[in-house]
C-alpha angles and dihedrals in degrees: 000000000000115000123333100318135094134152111229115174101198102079100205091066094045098059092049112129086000122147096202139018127196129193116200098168131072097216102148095225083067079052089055100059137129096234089172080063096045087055101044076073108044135081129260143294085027127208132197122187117205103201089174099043078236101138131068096255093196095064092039091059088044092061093054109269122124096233118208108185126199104270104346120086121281128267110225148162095195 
């Protein structure tokens, strides 16, 4: 791989070791993930970015991420 960049279509092993995600689609099988998995294997504090308002940013704070949702206040734990 050159520089900081690489394309890796399986997105629990793109967010491995990840500080942030952000969603900007609203494809329904993003929608269908296990985001508890998805955190188990990022680095904290987490952040997940919901461009689409598409994910249920309740459950998502109460797994740990600091949710930040496209034009309502954030959800954090800092």
């Amino acid at each position: 791989m050159e520089g900081d960049i690489a394309f890796v279509e399986d997105p629990y092993e793109a967010t491995y070791g990840a500080h942030a995600v952000a969603l900007v689609t609203q494809w329904q099988q993003y929608r269908d993930l296990d985001y508890g998995r998805i955190l188990e294997n990022m680095m904290r504090p987490a952040y997940l970015f919901d461009g689409r308002n598409h994910l249920d940013h309740q459950y998502l704070f109460n797994l740990g991420y600091n949710v930040f949702p496209l034009g309502s206040a954030p959800l954090t734990h800092l």
